[in-house]
Backbone as ProteinMPNN parsed JSONL, in Angstrom:
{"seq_chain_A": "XXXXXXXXXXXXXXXXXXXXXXXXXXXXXXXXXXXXXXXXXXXXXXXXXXXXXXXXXXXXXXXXXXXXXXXXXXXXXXXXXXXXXXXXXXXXXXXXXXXXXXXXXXXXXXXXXXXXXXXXXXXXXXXXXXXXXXXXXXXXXXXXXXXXXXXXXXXXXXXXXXXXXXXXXXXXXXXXXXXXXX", "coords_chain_A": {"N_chain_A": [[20.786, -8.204, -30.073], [17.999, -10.691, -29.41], [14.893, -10.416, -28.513], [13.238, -12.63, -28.719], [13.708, -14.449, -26.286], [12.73, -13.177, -24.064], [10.01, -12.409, -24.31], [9.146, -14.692, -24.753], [9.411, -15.189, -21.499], [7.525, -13.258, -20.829], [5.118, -13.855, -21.343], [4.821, -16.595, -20.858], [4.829, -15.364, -17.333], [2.794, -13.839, -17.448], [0.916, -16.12, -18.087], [0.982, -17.474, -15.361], [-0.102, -15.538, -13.892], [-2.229, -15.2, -14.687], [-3.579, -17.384, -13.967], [-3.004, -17.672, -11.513], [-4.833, -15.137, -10.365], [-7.031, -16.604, -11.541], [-7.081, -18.69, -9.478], [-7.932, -16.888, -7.226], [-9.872, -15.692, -7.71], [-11.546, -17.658, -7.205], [-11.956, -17.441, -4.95], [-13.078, -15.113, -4.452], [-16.402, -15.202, -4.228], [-19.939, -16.19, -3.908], [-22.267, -18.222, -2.934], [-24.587, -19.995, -4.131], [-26.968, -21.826, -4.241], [-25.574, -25.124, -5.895], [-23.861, -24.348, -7.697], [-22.022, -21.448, -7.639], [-21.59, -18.026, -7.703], [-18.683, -16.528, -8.869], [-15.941, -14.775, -9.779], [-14.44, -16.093, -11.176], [-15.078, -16.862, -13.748], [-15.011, -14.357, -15.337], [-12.252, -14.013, -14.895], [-11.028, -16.126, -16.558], [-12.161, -15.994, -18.822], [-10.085, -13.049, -19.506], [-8.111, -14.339, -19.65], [-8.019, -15.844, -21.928], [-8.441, -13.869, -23.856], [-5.822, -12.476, -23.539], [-4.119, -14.448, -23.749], [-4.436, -16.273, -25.61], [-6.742, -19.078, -27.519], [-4.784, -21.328, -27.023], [-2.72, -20.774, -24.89], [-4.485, -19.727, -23.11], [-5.782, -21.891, -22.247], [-3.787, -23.583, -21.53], [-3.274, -21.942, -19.022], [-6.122, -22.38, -17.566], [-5.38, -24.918, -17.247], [-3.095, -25.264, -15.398], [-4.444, -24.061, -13.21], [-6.168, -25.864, -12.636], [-4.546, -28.081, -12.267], [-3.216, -27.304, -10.135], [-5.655, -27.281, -8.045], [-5.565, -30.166, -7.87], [-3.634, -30.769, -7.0], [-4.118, -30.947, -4.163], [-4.041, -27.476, -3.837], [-5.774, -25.292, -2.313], [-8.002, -23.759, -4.181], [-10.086, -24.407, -5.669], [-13.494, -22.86, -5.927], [-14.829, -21.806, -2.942], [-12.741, -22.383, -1.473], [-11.729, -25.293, -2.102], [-10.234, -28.512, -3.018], [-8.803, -31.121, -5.0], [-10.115, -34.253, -6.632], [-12.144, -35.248, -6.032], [-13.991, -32.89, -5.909], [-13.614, -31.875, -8.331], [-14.954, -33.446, -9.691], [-17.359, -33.614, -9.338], [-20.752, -31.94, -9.009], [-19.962, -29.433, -10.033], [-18.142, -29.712, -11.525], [-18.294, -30.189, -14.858], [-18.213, -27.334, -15.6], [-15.508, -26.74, -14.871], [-14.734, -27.957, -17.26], [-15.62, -26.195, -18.927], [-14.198, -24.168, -18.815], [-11.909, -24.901, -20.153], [-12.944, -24.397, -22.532], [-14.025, -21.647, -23.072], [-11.964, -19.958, -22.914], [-10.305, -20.693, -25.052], [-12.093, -20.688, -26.981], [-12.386, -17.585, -26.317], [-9.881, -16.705, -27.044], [-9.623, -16.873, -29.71], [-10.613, -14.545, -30.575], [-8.647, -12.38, -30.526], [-5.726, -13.334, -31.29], [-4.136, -14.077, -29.76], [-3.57, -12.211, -28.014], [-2.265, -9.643, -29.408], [-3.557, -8.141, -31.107], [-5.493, -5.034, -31.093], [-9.0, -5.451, -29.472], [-12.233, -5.519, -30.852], [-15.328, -4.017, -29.808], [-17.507, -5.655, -30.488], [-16.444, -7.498, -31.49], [-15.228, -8.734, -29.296], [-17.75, -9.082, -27.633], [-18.895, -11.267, -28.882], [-17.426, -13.485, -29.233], [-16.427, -13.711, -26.876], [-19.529, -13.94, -25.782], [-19.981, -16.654, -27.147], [-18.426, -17.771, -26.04], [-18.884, -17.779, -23.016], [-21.236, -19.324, -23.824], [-20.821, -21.764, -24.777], [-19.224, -22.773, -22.085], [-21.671, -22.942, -20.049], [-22.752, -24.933, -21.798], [-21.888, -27.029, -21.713], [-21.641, -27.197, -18.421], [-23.977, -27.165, -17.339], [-24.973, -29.476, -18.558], [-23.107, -31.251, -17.263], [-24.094, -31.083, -14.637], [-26.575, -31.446, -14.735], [-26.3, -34.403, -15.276], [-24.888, -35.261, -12.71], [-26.277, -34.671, -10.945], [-28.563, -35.759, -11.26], [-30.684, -34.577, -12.456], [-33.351, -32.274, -14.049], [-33.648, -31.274, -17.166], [-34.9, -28.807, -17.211], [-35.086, -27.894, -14.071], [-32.177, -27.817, -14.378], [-31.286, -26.044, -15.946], [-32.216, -23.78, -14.12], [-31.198, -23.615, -12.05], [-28.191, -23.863, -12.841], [-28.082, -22.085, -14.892], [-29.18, -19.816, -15.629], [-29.592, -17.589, -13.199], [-26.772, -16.522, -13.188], [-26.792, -15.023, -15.072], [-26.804, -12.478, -15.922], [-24.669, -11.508, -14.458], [-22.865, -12.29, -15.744], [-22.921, -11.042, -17.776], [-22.055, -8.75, -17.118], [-19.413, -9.337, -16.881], [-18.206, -10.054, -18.546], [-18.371, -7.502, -20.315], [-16.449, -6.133, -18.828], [-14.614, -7.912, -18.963], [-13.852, -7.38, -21.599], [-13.556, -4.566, -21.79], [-11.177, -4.911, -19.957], [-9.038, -5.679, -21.603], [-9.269, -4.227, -23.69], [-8.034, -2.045, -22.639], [-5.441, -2.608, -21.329], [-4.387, -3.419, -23.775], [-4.063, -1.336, -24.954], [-2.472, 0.312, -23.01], [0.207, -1.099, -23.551], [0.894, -3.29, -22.494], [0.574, -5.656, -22.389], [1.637, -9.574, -22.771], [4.061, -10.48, -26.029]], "CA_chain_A": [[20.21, -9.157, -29.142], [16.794, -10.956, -29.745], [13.679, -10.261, -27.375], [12.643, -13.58, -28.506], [13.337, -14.76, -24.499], [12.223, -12.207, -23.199], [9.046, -12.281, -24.836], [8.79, -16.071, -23.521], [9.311, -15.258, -20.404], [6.52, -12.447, -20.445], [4.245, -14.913, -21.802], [5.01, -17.268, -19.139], [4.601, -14.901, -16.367], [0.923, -13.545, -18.039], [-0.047, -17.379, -17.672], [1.19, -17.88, -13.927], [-0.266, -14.735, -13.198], [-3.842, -15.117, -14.628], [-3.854, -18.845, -13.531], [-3.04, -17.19, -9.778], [-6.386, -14.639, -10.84], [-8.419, -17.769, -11.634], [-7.73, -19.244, -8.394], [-8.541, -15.791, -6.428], [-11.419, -15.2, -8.608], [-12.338, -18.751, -6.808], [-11.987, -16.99, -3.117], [-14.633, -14.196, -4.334], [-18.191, -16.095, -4.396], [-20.856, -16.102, -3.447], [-23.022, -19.378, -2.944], [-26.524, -19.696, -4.463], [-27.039, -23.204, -4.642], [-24.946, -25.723, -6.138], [-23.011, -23.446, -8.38], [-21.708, -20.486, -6.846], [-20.884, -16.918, -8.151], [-17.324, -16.395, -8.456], [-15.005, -13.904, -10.599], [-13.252, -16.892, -11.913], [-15.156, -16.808, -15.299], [-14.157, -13.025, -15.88], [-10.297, -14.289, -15.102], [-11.209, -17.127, -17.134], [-12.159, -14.823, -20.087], [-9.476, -12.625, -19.395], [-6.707, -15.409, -19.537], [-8.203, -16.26, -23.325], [-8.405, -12.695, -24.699], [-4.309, -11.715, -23.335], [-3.176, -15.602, -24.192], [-4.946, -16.595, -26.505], [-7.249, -20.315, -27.326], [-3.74, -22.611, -26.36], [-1.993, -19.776, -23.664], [-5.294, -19.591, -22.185], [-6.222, -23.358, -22.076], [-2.717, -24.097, -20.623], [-3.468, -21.254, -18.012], [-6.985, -23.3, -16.712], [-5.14, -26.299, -16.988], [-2.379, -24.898, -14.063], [-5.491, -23.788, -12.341], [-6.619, -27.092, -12.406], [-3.412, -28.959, -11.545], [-3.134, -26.831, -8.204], [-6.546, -27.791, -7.679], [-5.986, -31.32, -8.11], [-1.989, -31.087, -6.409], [-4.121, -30.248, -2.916], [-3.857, -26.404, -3.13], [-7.32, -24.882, -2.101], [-8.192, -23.011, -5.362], [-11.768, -24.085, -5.987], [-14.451, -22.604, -5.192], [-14.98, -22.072, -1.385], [-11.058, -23.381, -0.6], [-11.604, -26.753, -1.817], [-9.439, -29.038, -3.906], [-8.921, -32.896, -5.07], [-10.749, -34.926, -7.556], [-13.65, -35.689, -5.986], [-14.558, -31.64, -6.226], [-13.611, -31.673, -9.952], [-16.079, -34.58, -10.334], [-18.692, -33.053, -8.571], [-21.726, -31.567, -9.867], [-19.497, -27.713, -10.541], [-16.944, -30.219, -13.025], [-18.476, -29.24, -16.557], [-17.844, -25.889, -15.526], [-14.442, -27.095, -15.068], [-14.442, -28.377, -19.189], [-16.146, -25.41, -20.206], [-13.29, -23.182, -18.501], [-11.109, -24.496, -21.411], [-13.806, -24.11, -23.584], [-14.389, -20.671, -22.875], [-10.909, -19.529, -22.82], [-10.022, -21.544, -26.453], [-13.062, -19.276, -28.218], [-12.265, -16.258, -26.939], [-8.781, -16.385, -27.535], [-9.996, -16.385, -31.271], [-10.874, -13.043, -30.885], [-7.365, -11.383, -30.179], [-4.872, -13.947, -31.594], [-2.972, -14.307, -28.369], [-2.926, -10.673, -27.391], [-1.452, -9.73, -30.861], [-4.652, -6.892, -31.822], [-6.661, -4.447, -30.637], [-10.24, -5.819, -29.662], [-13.22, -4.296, -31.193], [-15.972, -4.291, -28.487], [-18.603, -6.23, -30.885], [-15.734, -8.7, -31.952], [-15.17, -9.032, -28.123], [-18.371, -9.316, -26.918], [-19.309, -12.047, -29.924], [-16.345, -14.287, -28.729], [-17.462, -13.703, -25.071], [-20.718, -14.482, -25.877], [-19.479, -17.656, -27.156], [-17.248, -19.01, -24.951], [-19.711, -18.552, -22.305], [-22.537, -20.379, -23.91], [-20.092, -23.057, -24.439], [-19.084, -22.94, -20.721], [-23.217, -23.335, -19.825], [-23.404, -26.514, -22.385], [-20.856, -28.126, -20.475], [-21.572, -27.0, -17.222], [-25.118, -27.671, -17.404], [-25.029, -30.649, -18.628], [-22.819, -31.926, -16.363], [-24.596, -30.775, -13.516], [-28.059, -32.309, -14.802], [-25.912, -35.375, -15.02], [-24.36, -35.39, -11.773], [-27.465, -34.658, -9.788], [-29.974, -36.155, -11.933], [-31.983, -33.062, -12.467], [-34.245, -32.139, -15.441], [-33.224, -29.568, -18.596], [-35.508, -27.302, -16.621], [-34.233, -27.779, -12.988], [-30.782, -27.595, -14.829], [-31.265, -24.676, -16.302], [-33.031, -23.253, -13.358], [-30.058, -24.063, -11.203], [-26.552, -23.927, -13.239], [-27.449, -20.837, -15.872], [-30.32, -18.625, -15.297], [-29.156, -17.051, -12.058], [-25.458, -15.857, -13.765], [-26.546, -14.762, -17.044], [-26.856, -10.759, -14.905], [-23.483, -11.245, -14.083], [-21.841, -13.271, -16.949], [-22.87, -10.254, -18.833], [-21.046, -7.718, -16.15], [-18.343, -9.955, -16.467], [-18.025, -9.808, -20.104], [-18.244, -6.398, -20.503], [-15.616, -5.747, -18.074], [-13.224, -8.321, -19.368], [-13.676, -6.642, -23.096], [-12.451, -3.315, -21.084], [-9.94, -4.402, -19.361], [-8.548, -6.0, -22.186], [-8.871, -3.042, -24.458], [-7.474, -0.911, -21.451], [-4.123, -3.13, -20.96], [-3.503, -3.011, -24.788], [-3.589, 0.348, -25.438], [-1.498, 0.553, -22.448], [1.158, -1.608, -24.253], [1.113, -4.208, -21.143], [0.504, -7.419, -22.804], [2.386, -10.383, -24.069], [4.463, -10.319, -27.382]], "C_chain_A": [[18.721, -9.323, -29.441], [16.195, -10.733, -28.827], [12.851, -11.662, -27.42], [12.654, -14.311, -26.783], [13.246, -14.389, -23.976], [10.349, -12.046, -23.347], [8.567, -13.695, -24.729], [8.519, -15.699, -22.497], [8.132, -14.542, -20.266], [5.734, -13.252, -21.027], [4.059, -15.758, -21.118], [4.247, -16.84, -17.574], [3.39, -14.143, -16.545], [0.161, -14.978, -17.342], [0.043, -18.041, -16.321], [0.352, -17.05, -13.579], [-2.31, -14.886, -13.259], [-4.281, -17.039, -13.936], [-3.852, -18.586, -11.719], [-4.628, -16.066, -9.646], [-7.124, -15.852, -10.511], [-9.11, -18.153, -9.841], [-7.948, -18.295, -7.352], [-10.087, -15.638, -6.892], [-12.295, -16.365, -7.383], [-13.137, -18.143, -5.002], [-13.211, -15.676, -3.138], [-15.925, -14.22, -4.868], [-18.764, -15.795, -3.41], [-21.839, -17.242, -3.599], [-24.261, -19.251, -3.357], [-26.311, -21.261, -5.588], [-25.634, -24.173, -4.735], [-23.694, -25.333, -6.774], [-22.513, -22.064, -8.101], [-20.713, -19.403, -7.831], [-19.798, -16.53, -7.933], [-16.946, -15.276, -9.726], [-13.859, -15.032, -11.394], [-13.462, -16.654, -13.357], [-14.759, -15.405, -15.776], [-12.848, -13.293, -15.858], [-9.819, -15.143, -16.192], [-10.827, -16.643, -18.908], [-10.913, -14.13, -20.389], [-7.995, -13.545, -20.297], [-6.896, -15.951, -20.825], [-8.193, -14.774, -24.349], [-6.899, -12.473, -24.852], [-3.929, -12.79, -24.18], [-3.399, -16.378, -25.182], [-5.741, -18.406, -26.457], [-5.905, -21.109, -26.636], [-3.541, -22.132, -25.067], [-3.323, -20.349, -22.539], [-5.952, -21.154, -21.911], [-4.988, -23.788, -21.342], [-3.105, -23.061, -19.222], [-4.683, -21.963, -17.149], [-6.3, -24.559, -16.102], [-3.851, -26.149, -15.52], [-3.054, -24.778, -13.076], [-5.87, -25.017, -11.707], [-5.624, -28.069, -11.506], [-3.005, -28.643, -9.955], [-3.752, -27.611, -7.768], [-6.435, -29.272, -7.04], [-4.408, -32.015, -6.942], [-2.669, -30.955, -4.588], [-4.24, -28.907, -2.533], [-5.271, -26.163, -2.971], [-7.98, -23.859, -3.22], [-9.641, -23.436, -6.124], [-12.067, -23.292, -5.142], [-14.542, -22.882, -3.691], [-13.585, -22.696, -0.748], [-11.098, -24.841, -0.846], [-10.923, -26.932, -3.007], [-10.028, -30.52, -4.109], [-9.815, -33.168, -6.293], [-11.947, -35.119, -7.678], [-14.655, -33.904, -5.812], [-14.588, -31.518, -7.889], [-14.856, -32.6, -10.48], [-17.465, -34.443, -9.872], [-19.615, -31.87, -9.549], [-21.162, -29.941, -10.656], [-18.586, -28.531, -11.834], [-17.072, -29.836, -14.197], [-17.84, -28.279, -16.471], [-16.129, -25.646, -15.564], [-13.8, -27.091, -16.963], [-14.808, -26.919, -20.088], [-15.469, -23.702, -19.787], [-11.748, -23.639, -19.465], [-11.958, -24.241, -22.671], [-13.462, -22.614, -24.181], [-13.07, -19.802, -23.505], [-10.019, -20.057, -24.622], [-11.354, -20.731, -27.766], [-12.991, -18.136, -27.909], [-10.87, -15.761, -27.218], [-8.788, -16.255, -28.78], [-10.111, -15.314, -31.589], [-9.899, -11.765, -30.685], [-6.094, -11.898, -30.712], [-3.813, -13.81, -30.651], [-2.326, -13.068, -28.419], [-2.088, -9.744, -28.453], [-2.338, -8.248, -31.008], [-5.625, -6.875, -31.228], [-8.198, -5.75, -30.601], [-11.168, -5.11, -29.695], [-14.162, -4.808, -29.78], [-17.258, -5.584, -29.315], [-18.051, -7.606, -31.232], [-15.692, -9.552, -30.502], [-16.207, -10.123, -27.068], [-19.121, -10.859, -27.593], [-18.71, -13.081, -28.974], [-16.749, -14.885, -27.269], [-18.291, -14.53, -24.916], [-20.896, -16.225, -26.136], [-19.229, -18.841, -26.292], [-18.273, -19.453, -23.521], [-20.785, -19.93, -22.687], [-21.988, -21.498, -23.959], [-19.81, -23.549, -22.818], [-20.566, -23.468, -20.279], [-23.521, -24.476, -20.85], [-22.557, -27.032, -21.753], [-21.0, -28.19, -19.196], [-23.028, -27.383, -16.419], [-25.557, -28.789, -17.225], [-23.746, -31.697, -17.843], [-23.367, -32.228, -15.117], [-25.799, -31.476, -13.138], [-27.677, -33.953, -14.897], [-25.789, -36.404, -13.722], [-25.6, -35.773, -10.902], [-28.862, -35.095, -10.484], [-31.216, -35.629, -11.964], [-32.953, -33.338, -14.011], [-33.263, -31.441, -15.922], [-33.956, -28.676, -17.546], [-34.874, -27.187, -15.339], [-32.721, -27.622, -13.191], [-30.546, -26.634, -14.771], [-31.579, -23.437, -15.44], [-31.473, -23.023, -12.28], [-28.938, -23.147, -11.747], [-26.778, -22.744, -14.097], [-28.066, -19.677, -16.056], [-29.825, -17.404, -14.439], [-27.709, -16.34, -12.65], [-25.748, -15.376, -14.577], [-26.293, -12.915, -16.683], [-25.715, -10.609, -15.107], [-22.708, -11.22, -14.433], [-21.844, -11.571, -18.186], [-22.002, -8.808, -18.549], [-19.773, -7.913, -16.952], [-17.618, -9.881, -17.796], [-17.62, -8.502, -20.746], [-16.959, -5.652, -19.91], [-14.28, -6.504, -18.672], [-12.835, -7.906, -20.949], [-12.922, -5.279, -22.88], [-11.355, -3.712, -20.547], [-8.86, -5.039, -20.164], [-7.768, -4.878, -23.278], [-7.355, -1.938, -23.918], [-5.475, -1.207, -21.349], [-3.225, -3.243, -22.812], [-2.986, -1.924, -25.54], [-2.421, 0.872, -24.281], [-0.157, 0.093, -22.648], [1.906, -2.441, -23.102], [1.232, -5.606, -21.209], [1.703, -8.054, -23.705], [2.654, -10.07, -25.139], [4.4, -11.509, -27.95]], "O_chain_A": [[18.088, -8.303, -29.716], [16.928, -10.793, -27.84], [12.019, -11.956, -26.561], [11.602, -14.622, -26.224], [13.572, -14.85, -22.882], [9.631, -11.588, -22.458], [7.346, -13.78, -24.595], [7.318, -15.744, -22.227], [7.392, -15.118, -19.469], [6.369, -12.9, -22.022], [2.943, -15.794, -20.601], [3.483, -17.515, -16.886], [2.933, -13.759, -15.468], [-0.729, -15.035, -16.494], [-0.658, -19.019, -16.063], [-0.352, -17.569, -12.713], [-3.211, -14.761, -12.429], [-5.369, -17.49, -13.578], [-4.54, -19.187, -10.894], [-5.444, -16.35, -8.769], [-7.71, -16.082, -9.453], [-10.184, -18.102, -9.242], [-8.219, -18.879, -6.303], [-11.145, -15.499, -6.278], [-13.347, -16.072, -6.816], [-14.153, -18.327, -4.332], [-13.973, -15.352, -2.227], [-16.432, -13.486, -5.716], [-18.399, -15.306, -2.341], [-22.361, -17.164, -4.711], [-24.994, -18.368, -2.912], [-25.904, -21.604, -6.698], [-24.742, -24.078, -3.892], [-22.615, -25.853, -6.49], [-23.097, -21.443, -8.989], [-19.665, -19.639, -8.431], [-19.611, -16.087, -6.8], [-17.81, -15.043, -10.571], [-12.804, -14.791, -11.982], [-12.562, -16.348, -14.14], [-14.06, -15.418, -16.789], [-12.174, -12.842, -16.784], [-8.703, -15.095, -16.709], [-9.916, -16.798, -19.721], [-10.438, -14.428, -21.485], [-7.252, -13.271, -21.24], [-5.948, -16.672, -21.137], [-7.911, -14.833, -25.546], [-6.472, -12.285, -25.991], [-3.442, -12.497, -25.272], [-2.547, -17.157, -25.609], [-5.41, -19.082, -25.483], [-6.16, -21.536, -25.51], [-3.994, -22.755, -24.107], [-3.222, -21.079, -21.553], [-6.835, -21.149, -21.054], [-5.255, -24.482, -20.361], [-3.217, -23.758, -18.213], [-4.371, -22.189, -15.98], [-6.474, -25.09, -15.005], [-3.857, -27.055, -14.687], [-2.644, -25.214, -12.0], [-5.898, -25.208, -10.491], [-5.851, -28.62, -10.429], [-2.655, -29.351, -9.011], [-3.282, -28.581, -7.173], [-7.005, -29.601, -6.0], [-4.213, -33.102, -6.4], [-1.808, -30.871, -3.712], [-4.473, -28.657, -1.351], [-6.011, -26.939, -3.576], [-8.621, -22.986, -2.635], [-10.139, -22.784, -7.041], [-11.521, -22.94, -4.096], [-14.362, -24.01, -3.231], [-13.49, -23.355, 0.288], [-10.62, -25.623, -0.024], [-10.836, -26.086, -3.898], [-11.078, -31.022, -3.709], [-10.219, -32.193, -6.926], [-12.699, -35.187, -8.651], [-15.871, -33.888, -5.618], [-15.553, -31.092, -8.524], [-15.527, -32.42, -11.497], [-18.446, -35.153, -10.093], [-19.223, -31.184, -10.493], [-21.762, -29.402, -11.586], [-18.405, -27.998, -12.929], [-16.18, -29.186, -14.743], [-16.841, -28.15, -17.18], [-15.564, -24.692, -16.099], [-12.902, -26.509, -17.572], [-14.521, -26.586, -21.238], [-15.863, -22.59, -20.138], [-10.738, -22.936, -19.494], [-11.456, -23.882, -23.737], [-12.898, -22.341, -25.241], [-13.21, -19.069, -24.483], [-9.062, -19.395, -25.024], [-11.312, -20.425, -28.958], [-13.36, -17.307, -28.741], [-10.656, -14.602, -27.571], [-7.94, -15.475, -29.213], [-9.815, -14.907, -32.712], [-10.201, -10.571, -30.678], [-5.188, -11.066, -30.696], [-2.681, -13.417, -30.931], [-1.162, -12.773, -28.694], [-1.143, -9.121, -27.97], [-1.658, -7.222, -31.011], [-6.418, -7.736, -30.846], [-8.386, -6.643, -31.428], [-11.302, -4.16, -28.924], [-13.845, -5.672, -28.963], [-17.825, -6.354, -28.54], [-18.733, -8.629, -31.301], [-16.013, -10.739, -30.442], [-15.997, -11.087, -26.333], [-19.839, -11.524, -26.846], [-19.368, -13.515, -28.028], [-17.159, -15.946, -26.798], [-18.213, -15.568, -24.259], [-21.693, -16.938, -25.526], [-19.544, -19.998, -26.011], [-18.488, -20.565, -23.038], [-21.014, -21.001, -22.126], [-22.477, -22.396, -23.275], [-20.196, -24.653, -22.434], [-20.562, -24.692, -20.148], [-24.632, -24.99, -20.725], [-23.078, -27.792, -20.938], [-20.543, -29.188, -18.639], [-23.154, -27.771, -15.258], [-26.236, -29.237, -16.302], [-23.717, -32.908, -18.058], [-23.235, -33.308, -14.541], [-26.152, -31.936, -12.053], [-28.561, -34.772, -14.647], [-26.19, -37.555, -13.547], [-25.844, -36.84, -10.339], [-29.995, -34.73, -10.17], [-32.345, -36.01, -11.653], [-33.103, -34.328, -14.727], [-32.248, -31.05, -15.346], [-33.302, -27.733, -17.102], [-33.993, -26.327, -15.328], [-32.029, -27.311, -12.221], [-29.827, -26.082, -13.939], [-31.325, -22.292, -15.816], [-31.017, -21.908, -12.03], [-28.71, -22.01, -11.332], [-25.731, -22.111, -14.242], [-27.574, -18.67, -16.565], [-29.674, -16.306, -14.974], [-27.779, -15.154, -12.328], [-24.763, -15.065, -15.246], [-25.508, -12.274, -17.382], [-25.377, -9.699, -15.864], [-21.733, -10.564, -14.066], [-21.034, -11.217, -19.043], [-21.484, -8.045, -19.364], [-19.166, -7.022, -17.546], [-16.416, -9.629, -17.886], [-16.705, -8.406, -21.563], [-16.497, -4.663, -20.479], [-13.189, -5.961, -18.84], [-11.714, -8.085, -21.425], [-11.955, -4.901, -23.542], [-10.413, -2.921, -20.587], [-7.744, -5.057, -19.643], [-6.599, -4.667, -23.599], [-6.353, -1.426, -24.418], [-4.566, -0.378, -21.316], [-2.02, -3.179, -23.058], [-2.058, -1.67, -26.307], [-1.581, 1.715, -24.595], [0.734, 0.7, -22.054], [3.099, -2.36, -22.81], [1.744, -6.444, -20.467], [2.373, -7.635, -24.649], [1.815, -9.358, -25.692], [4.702, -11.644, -29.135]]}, "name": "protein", "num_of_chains": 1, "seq": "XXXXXXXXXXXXXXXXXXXXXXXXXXXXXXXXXXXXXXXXXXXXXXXXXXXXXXXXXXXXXXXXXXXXXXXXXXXXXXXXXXXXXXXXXXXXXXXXXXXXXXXXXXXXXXXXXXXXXXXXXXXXXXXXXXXXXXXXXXXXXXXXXXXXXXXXXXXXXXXXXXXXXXXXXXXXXXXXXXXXXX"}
């Protein structure tokens, strides 16, 4: 008997599960300003290291579709279109970004991650997330580069780097435990 559908299905139920993460991650913020500290981008991360760049880009994109179906899964319990289009939206684009470079760094949960390969990738995906998120934001609200920057990426970088560090562990942590996708 093959494990090939079995090894779907656990692949499947990785990307329901971190796409249900994302939108918890959304429920633990903290407001400071326009952009608000959440645990989504560590789930975010997360959901590109286990699933890799596609897995983990289909996993935002469920996130999203809740979002957009009515469920309350942004930030602060809100949903709909006109939140996605709102000045947090980049952040939206640069949550497949994010999740599509650091899945590079594990080949969809496939091999060990070194911590320097990890944190590279990481490093990455965020800064991609902050050119998109940025510049949407300085769009939206017709800010400066400096009030942008002042705003949407300064204030996280503390946290982004927590967040990083933590999702490189708990990545390590769940493959040595022999927990992840096949």
């Amino acid at each position: 008997m093959s494990n090939a559908p079995l090894a779907s299905l656990h692949r499947l139920v990785w990307t329901a599960l971190l796409a249900a993460l994302v939108a918890v991650g959304s429920f633990i913020h903290f407001p400071l300003g326009p952009v608000p500290v959440s645990l989504q981008t560590f789930f975010v991360l997360v959901a590109g290291f286990i699933l890799g760049g596609s897995g983990g880009a289909i996993c935002v994109g469920l996130y999203i579709l809740a979002g957009l179906a009515g469920l309350p899964v942004f930030s602060g319990g809100k949903s709909g279109l006109a939140h996605l289009l709102g000045p947090t939206g980049g952040f939206f684009i640069g949550f497949f970004l994010i999740t599509i470079l650091s899945g590079q760094a594990t080949g969809k949960g496939t091999k060990m991650l070194s911590w320097p390969r990890g944190l590279m990738w990481g490093g990455i995906g965020f800064l991609a997330l902050y050119v998109a998120g940025v510049s949407w934001l300085k769009w939206t609200l017709g800010l400066d580069w400096l009030k942008a920057l002042t705003v949407g990426f300064l204030p996280f970088i503390p946290g982004d780097v927590i967040k990083l560090v933590a999702a490189v562990g708990a990545y390590r942590f769940l493959f040595t435990k022999r927990l992840l996708p096949s």
